[in-house]
PDBQT receptor file of N, H, CA, C and O in Angstrom, charges set to zero:
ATOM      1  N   UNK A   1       1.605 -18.055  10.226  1.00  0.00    +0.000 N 
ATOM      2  CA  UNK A   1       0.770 -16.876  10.086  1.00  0.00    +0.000 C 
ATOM      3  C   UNK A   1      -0.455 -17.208   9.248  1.00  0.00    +0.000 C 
ATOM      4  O   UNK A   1      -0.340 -17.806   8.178  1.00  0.00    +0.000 OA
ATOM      5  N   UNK A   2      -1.829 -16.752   9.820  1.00  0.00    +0.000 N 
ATOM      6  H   UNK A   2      -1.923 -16.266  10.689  1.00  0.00    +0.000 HD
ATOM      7  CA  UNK A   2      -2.741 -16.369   8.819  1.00  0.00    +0.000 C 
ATOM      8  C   UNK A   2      -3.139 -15.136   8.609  1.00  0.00    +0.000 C 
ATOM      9  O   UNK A   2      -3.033 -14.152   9.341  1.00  0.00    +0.000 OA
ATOM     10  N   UNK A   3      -3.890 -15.311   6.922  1.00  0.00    +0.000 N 
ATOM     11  H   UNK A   3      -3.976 -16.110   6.326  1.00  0.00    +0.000 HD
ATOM     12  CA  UNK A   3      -4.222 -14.025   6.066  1.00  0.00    +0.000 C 
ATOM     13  C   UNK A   3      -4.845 -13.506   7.303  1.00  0.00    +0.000 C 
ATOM     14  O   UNK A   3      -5.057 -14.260   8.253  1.00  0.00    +0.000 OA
ATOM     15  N   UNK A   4      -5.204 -12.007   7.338  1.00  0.00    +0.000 N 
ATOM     16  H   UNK A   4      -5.031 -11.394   6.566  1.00  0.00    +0.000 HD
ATOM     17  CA  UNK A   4      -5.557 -11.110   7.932  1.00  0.00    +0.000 C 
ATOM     18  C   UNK A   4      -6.609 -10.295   7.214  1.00  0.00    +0.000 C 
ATOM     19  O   UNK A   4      -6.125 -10.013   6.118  1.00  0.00    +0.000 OA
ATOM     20  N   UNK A   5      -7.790  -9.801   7.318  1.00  0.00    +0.000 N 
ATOM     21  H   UNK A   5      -8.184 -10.031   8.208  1.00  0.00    +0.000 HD
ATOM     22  CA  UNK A   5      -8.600  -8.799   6.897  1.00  0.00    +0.000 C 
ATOM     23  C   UNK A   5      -8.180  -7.698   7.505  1.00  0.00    +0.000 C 
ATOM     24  O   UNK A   5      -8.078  -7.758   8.730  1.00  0.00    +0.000 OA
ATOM     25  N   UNK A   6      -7.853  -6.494   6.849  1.00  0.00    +0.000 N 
ATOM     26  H   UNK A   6      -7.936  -6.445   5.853  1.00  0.00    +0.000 HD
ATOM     27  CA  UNK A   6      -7.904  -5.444   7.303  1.00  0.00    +0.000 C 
ATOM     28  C   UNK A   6      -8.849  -4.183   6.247  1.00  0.00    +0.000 C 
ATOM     29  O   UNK A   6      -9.221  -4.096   5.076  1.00  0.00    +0.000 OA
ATOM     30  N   UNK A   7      -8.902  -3.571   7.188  1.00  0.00    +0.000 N 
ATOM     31  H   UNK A   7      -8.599  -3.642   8.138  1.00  0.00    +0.000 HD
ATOM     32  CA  UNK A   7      -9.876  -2.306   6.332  1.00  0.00    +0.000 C 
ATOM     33  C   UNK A   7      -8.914  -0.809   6.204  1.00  0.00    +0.000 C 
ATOM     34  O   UNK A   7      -8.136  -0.252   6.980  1.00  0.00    +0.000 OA
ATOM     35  N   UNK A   8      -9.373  -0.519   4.912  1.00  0.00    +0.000 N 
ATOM     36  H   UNK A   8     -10.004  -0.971   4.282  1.00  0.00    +0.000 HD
ATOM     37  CA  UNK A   8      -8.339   0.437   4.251  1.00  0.00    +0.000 C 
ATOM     38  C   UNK A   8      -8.944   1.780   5.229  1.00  0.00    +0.000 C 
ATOM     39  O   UNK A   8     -10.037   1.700   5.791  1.00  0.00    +0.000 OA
ATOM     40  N   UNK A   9      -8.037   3.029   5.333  1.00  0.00    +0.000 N 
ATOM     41  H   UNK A   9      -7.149   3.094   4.877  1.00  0.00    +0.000 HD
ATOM     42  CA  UNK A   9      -7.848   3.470   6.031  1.00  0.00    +0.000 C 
ATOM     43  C   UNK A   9      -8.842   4.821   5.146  1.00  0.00    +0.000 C 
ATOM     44  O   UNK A   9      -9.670   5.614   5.596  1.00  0.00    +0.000 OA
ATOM     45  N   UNK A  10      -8.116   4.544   3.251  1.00  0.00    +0.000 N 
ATOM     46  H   UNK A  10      -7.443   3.900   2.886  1.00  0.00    +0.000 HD
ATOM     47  CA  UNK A  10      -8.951   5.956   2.788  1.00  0.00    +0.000 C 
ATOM     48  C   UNK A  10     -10.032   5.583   2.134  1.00  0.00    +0.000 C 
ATOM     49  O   UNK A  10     -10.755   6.520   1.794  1.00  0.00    +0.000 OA
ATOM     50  N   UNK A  11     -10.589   3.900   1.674  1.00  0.00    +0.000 N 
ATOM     51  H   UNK A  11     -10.002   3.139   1.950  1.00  0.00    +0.000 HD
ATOM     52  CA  UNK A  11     -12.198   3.835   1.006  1.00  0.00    +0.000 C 
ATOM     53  C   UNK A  11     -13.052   3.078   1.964  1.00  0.00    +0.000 C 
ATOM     54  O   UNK A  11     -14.237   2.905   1.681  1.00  0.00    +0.000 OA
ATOM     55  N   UNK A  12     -12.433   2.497   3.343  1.00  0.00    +0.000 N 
ATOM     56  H   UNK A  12     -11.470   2.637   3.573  1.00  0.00    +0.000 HD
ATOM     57  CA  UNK A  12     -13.200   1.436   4.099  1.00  0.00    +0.000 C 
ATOM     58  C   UNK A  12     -13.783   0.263   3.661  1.00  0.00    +0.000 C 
ATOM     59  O   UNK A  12     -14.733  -0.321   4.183  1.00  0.00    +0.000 OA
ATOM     60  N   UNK A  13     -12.995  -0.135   2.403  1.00  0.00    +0.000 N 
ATOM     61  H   UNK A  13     -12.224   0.339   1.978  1.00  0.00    +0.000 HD
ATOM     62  CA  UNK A  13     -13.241  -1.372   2.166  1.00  0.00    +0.000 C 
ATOM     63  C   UNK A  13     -12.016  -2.672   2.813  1.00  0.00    +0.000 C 
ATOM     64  O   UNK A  13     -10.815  -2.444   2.956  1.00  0.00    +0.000 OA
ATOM     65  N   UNK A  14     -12.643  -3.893   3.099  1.00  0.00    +0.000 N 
ATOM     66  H   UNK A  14     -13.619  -4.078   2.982  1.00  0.00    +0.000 HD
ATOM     67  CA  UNK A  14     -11.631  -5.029   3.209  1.00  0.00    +0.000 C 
ATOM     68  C   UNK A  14     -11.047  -5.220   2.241  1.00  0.00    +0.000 C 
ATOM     69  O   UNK A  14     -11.256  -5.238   1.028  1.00  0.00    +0.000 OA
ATOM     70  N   UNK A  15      -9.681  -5.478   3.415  1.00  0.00    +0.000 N 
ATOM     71  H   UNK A  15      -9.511  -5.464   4.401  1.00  0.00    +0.000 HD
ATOM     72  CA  UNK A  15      -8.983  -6.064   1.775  1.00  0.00    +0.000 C 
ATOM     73  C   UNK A  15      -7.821  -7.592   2.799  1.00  0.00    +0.000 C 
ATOM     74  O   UNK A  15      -7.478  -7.700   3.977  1.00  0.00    +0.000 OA
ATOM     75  N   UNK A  16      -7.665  -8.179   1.963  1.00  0.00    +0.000 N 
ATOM     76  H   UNK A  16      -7.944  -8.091   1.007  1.00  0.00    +0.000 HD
ATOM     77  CA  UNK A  16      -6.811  -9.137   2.664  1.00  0.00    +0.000 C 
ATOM     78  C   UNK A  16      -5.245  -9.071   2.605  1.00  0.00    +0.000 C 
ATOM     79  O   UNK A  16      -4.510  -9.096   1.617  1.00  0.00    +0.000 OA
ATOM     80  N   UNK A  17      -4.936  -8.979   3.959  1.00  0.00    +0.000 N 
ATOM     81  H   UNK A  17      -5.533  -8.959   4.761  1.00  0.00    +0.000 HD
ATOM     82  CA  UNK A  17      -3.271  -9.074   4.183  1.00  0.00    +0.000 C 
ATOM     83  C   UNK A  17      -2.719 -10.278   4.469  1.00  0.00    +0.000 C 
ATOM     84  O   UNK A  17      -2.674 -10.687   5.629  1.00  0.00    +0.000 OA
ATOM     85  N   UNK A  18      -2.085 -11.198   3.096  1.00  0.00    +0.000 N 
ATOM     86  H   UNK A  18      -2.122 -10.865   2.154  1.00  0.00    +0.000 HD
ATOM     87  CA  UNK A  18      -1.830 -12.784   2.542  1.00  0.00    +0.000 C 
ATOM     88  C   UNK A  18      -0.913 -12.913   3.797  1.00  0.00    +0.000 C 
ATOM     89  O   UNK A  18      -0.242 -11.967   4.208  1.00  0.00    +0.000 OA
ATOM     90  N   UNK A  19      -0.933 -14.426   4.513  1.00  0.00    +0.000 N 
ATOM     91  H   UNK A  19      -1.479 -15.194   4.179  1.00  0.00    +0.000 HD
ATOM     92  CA  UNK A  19       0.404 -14.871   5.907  1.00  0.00    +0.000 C 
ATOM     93  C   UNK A  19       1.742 -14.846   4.492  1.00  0.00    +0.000 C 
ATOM     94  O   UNK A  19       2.630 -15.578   4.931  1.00  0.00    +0.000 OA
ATOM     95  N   UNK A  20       2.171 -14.341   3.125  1.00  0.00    +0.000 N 
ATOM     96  H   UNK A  20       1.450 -13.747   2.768  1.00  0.00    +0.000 HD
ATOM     97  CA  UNK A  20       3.117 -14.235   2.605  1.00  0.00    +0.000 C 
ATOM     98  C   UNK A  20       3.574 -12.958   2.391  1.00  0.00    +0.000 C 
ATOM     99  O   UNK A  20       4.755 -12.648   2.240  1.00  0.00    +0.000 OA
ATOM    100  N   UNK A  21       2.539 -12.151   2.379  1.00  0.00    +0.000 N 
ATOM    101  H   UNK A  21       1.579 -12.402   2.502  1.00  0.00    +0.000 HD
ATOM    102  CA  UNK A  21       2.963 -10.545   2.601  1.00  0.00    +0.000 C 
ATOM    103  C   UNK A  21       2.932 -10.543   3.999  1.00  0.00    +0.000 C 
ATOM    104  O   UNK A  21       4.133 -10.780   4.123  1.00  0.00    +0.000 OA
ATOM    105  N   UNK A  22       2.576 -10.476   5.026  1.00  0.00    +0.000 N 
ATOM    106  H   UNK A  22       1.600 -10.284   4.924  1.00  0.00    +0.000 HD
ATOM    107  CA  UNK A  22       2.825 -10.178   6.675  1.00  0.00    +0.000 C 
ATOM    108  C   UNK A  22       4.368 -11.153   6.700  1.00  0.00    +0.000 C 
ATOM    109  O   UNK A  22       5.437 -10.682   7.091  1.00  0.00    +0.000 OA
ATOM    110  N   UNK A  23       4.278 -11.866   6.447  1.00  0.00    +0.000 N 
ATOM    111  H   UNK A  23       3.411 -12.248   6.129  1.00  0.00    +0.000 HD
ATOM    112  CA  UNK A  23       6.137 -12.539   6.218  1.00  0.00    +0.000 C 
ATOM    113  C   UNK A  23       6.906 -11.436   5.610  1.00  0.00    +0.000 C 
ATOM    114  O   UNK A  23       7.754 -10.919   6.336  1.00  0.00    +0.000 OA
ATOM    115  N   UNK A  24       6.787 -11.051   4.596  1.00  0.00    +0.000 N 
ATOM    116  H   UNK A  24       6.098 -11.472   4.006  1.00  0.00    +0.000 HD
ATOM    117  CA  UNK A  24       7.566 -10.112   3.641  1.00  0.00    +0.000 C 
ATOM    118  C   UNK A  24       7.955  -8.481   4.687  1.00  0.00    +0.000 C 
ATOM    119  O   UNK A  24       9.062  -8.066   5.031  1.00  0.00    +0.000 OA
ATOM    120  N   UNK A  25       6.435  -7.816   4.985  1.00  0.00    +0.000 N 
ATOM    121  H   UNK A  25       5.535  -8.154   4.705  1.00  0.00    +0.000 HD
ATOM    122  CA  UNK A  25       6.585  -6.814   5.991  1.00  0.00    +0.000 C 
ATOM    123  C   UNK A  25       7.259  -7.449   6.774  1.00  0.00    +0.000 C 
ATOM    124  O   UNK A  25       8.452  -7.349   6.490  1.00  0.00    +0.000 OA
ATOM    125  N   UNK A  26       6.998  -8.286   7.946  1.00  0.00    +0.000 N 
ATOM    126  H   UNK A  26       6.028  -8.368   8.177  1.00  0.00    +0.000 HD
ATOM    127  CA  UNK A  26       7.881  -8.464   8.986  1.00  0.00    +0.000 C 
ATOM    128  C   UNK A  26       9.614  -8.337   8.852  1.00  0.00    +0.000 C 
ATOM    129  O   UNK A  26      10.427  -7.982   9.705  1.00  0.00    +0.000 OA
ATOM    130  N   UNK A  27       9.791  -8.713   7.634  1.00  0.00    +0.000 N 
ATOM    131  H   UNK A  27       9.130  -9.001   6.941  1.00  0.00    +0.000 HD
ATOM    132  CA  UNK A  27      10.999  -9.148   7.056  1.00  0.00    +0.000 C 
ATOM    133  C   UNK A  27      11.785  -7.830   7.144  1.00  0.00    +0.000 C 
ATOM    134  O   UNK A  27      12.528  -7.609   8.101  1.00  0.00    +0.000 OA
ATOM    135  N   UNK A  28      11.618  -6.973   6.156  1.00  0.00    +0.000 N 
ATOM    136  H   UNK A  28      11.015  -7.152   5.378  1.00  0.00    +0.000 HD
ATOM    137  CA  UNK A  28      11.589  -5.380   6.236  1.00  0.00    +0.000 C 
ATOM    138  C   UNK A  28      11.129  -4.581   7.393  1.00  0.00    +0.000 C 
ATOM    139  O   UNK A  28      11.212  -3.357   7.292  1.00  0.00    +0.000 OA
ATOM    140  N   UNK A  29      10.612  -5.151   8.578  1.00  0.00    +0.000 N 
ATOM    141  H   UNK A  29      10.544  -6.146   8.660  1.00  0.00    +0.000 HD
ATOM    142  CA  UNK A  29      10.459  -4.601   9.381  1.00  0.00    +0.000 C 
ATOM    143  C   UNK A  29       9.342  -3.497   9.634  1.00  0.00    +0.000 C 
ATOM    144  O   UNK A  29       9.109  -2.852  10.656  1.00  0.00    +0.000 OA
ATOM    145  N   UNK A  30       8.710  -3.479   8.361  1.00  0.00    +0.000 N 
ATOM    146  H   UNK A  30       8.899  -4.003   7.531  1.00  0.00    +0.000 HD
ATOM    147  CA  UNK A  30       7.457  -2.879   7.916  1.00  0.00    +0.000 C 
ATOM    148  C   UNK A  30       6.244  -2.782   8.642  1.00  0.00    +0.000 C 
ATOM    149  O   UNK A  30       5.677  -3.771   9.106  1.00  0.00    +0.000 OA
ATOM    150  N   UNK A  31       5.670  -1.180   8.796  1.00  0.00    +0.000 N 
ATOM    151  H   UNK A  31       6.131  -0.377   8.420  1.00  0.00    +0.000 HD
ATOM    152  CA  UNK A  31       4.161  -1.770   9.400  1.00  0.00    +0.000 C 
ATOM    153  C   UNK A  31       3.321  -2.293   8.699  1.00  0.00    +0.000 C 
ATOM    154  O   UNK A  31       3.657  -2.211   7.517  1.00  0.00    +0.000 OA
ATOM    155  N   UNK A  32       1.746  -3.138   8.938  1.00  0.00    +0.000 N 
ATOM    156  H   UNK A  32       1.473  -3.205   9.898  1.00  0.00    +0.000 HD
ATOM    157  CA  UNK A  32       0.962  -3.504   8.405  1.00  0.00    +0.000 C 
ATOM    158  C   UNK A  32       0.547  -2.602   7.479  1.00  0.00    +0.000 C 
ATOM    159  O   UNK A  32       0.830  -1.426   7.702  1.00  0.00    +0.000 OA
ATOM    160  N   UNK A  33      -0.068  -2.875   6.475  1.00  0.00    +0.000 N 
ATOM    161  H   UNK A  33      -0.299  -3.831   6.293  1.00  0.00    +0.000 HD
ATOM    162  CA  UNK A  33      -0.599  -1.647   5.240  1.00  0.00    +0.000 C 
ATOM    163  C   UNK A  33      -1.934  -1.379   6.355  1.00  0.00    +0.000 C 
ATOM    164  O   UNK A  33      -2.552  -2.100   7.139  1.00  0.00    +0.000 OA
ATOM    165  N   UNK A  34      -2.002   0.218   5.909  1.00  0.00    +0.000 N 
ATOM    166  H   UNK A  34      -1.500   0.803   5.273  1.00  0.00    +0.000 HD
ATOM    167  CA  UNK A  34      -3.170   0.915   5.951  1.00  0.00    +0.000 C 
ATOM    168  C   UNK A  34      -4.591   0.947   4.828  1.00  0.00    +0.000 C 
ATOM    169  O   UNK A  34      -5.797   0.907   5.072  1.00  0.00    +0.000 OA
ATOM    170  N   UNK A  35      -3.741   1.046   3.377  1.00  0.00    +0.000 N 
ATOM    171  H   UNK A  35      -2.761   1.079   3.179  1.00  0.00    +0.000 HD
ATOM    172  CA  UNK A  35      -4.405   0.932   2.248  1.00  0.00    +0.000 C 
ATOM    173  C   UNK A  35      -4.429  -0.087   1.563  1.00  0.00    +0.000 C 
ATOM    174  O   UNK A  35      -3.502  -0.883   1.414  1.00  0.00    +0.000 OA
ATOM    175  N   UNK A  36      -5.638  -0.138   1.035  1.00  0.00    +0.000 N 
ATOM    176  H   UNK A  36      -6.391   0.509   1.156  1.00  0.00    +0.000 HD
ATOM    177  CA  UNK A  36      -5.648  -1.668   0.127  1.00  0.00    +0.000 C 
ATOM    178  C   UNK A  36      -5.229  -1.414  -0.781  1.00  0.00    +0.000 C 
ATOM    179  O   UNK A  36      -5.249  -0.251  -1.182  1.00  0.00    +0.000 OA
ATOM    180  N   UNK A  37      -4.605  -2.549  -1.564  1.00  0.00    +0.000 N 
ATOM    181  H   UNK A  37      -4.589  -3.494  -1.239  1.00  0.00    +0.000 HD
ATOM    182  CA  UNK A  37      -3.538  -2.075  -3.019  1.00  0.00    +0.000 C 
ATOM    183  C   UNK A  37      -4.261  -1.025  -4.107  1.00  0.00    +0.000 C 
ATOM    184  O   UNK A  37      -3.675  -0.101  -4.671  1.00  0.00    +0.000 OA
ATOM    185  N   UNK A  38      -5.289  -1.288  -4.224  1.00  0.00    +0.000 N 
ATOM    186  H   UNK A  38      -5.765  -2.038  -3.766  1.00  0.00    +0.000 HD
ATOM    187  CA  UNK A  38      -6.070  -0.284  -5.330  1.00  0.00    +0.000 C 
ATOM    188  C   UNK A  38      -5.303   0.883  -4.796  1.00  0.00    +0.000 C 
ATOM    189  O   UNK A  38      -4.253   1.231  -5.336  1.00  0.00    +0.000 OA
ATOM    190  N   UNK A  39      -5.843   1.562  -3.643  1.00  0.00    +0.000 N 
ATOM    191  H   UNK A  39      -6.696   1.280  -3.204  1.00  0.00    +0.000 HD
ATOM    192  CA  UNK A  39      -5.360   2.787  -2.543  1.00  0.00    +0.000 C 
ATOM    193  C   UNK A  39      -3.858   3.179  -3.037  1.00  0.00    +0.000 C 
ATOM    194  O   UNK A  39      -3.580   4.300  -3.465  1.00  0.00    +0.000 OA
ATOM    195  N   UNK A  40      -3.114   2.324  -2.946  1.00  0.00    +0.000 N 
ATOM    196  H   UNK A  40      -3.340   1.414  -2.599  1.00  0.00    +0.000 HD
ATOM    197  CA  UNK A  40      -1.427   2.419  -2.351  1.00  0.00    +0.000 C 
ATOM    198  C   UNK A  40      -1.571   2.747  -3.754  1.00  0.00    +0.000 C 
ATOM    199  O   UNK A  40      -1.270   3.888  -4.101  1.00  0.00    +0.000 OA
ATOM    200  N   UNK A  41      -2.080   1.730  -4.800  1.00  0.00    +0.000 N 
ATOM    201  H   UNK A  41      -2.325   0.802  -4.517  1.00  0.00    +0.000 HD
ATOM    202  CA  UNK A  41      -1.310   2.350  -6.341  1.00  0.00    +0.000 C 
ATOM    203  C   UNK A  41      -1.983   3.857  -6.490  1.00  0.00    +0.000 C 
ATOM    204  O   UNK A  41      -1.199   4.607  -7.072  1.00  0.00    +0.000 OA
ATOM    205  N   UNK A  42      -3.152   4.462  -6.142  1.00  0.00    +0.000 N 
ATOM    206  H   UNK A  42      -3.789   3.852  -5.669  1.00  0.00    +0.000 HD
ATOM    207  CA  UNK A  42      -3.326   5.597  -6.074  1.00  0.00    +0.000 C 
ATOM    208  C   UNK A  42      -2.470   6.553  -5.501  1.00  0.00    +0.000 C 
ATOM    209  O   UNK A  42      -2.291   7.660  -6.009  1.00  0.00    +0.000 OA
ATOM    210  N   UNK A  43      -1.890   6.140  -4.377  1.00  0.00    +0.000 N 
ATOM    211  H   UNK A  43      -2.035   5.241  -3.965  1.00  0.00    +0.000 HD
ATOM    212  CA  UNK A  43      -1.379   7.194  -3.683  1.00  0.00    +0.000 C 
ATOM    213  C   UNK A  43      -0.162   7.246  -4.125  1.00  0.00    +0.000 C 
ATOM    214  O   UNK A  43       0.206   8.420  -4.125  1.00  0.00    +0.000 OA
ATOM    215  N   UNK A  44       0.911   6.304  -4.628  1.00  0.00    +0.000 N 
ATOM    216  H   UNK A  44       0.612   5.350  -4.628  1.00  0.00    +0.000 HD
ATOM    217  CA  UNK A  44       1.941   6.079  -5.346  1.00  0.00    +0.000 C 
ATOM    218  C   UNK A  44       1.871   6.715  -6.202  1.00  0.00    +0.000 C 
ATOM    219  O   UNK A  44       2.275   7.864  -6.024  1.00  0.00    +0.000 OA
ATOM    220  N   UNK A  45       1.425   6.417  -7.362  1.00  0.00    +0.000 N 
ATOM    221  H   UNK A  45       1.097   5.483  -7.507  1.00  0.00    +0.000 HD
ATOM    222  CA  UNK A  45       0.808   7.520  -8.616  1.00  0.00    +0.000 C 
ATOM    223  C   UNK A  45       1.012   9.067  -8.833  1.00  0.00    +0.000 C 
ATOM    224  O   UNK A  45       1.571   9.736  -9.702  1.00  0.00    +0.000 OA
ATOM    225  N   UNK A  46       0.235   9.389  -7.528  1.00  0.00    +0.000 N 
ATOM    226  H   UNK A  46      -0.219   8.846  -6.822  1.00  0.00    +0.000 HD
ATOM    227  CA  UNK A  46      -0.366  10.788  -7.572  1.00  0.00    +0.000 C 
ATOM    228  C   UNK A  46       1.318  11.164  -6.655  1.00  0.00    +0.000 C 
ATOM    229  O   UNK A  46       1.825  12.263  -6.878  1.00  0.00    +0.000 OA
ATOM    230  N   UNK A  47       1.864  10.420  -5.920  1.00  0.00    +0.000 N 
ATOM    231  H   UNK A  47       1.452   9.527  -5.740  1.00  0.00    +0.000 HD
ATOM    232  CA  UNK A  47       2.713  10.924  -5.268  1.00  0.00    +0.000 C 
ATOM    233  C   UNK A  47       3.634  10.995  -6.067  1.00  0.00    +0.000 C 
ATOM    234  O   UNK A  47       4.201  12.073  -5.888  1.00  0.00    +0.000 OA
ATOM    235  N   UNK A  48       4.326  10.147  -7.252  1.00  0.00    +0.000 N 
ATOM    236  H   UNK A  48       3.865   9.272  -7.398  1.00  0.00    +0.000 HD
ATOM    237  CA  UNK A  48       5.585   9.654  -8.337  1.00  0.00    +0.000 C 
ATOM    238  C   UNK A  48       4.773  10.924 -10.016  1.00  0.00    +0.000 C 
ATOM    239  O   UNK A  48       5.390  10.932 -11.082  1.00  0.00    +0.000 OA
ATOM    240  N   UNK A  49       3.436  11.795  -9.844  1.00  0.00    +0.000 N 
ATOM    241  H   UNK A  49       2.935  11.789  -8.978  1.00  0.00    +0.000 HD
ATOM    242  CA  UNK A  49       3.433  12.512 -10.866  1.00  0.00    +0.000 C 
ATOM    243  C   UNK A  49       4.230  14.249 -10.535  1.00  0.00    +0.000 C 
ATOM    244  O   UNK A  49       4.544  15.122 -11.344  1.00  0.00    +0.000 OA
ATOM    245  N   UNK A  50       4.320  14.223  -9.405  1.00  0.00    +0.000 N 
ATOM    246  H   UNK A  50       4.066  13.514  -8.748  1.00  0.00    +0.000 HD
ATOM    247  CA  UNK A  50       4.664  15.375  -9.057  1.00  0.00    +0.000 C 
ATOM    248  C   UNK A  50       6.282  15.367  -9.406  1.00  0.00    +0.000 C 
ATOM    249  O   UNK A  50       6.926  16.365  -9.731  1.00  0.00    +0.000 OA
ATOM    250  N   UNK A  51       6.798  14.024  -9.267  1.00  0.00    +0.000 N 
ATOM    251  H   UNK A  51       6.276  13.213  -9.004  1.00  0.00    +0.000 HD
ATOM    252  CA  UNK A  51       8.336  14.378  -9.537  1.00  0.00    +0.000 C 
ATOM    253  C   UNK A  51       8.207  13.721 -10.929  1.00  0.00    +0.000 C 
ATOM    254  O   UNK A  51       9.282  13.170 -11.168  1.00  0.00    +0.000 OA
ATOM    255  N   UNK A  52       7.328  13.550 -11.957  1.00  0.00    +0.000 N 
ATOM    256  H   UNK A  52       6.455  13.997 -11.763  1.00  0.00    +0.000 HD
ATOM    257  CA  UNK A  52       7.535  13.499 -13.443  1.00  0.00    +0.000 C 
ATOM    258  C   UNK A  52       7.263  14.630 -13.933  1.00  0.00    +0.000 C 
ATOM    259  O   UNK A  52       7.178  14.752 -15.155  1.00  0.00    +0.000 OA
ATOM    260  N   UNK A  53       7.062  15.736 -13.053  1.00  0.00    +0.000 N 
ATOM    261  H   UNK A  53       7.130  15.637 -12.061  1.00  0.00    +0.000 HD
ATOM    262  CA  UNK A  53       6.209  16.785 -13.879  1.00  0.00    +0.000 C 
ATOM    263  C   UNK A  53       7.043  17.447 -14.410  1.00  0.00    +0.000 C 
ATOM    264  O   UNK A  53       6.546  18.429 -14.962  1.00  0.00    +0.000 OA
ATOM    265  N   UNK A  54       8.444  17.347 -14.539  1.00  0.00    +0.000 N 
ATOM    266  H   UNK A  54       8.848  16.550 -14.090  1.00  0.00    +0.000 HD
ATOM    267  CA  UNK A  54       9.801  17.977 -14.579  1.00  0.00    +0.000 C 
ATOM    268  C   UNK A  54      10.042  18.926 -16.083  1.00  0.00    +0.000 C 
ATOM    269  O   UNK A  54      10.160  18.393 -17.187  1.00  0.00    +0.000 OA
ATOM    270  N   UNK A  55      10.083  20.472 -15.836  1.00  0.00    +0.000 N 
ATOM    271  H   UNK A  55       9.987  20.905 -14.940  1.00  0.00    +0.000 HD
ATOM    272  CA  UNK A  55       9.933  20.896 -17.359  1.00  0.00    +0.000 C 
ATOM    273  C   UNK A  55      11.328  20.772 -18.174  1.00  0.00    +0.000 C 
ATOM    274  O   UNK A  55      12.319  21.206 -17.587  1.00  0.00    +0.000 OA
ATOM    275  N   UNK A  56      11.408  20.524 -18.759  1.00  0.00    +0.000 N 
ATOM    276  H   UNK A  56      10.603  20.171 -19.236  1.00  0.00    +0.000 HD
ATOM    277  CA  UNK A  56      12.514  21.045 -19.805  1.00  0.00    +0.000 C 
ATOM    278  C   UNK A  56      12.935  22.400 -19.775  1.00  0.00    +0.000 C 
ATOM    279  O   UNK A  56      12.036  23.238 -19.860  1.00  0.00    +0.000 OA
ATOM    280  N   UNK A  57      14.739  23.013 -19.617  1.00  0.00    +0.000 N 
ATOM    281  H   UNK A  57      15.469  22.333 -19.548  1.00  0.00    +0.000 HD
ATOM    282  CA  UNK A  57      14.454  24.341 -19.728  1.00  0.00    +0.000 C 
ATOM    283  C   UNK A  57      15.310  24.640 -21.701  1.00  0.00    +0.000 C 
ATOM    284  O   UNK A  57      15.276  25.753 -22.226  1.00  0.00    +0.000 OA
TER     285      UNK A  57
């Protein structure tokens, strides 16, 4: 396998998909990323604050 350029889906920048991560996805059976890692840790984030938001009763 070689690295791959792909373009993120939510800033349209390139980002490179390493022939050791497309090994790893394949592995897991995973699709190709949409988002470039900056992206994913954003969307991770914002997705993992909603279940910290947890009140105390």
């Amino acid at each position: 396998m070689e690295d791959k350029n792909l373009t993120c889906k939510d800033c349209g920048n390139e980002f490179v998909f390493s022939a050791g991560e497309q090994e790893f996805y394949a592995g897991k059976n995973f699709p190709d990323p949409v988002r470039c890692p900056e992206c994913r840790k954003i969307k991770k984030e914002s997705k993992n604050n909603g279940k910290n938001d947890k009140k105390e009763s």
